[in-house]
C-alpha positions as CSV (number, residue, x, y, z in Angstrom):
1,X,-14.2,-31.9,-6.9
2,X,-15.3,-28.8,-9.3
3,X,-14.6,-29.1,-13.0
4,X,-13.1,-26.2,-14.6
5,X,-13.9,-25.0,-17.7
6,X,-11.1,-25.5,-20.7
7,X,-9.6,-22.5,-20.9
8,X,-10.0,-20.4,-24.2
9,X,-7.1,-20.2,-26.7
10,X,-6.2,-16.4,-27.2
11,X,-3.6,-14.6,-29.8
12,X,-1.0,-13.3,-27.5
13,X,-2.1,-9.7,-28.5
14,X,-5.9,-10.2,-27.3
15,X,-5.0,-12.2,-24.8
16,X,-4.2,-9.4,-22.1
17,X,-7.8,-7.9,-22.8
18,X,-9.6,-10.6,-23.4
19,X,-8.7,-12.1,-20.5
20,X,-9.0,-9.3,-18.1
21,X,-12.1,-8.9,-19.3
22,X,-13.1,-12.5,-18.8
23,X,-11.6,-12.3,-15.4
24,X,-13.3,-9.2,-14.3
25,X,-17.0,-10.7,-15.8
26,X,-17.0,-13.6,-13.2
27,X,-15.1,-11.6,-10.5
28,X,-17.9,-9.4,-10.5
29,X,-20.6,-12.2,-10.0
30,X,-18.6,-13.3,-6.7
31,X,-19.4,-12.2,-3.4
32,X,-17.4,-9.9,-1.8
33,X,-15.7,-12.0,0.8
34,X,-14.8,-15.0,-2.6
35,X,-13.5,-11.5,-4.6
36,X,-11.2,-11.3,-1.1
37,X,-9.9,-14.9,-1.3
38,X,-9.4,-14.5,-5.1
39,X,-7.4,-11.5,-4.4
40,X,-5.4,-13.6,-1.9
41,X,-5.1,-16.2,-4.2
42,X,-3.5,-13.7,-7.1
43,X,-0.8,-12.2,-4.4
44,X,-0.1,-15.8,-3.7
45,X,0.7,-16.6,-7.1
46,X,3.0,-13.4,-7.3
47,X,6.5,-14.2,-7.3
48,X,8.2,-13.1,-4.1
49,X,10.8,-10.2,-4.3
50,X,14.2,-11.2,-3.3
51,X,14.8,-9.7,0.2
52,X,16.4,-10.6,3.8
53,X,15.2,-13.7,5.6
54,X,13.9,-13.5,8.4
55,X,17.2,-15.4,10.0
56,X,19.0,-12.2,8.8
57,X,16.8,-10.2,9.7
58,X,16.9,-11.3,13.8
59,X,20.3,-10.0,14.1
60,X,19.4,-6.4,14.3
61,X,16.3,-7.4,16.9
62,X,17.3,-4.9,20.2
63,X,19.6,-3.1,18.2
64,X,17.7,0.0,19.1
65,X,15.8,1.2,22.2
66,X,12.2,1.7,22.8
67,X,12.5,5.6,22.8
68,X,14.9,5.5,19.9
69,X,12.4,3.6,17.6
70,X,9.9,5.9,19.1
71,X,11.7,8.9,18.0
72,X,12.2,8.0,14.6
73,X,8.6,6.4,13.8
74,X,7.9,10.3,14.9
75,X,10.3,11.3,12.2
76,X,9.1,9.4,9.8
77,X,5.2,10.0,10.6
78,X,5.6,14.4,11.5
79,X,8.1,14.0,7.7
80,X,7.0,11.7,5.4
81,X,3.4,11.5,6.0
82,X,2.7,15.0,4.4
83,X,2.3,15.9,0.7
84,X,3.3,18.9,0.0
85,X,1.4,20.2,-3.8
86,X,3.2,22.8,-4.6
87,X,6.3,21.2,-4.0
88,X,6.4,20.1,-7.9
């Protein structure tokens, strides 16, 4: 089993920077597939946004037709997929 290192006590208003810093030091001495798992790990530890379940979800499962979902993933891709800069 590894041992882990006591973690250091920080004022609340270092503690963002200090630790981020501490974070990214030994993230950085990690190979790229361990940075991978840790960034795994941190999504994992993410609280999950409240959404459908899947159970609700299977409802709507053939509610549309092939060529209908075809149609609007056209839509979406020829409309949405295009930035336009001088619109702002």
């Amino acid at each position: 089993m590894q041992s882990y290192e006591k973690l250091p006590s920080l004022s609340e208003a270092n503690m963002s920077t200090e630790l981020s810093t501490e974070i990214i030091n030994e993230l950085n001495s990690l190979s790229v597939e361990s940075q991978l798992r840790v960034l795994q790990f941190i999504r994992a530890l993410k609280p999950v946004r409240p959404g459908m379940s899947g159970t609700t979800l299977r409802q709507f499962v053939g509610i549309m037709s092939d060529a209908d979902a075809q149609e609007m993933k056209d839509a979406i891709r020829s409309g949405c997929e295009k930035v336009d800069i001088d619109e702002w």
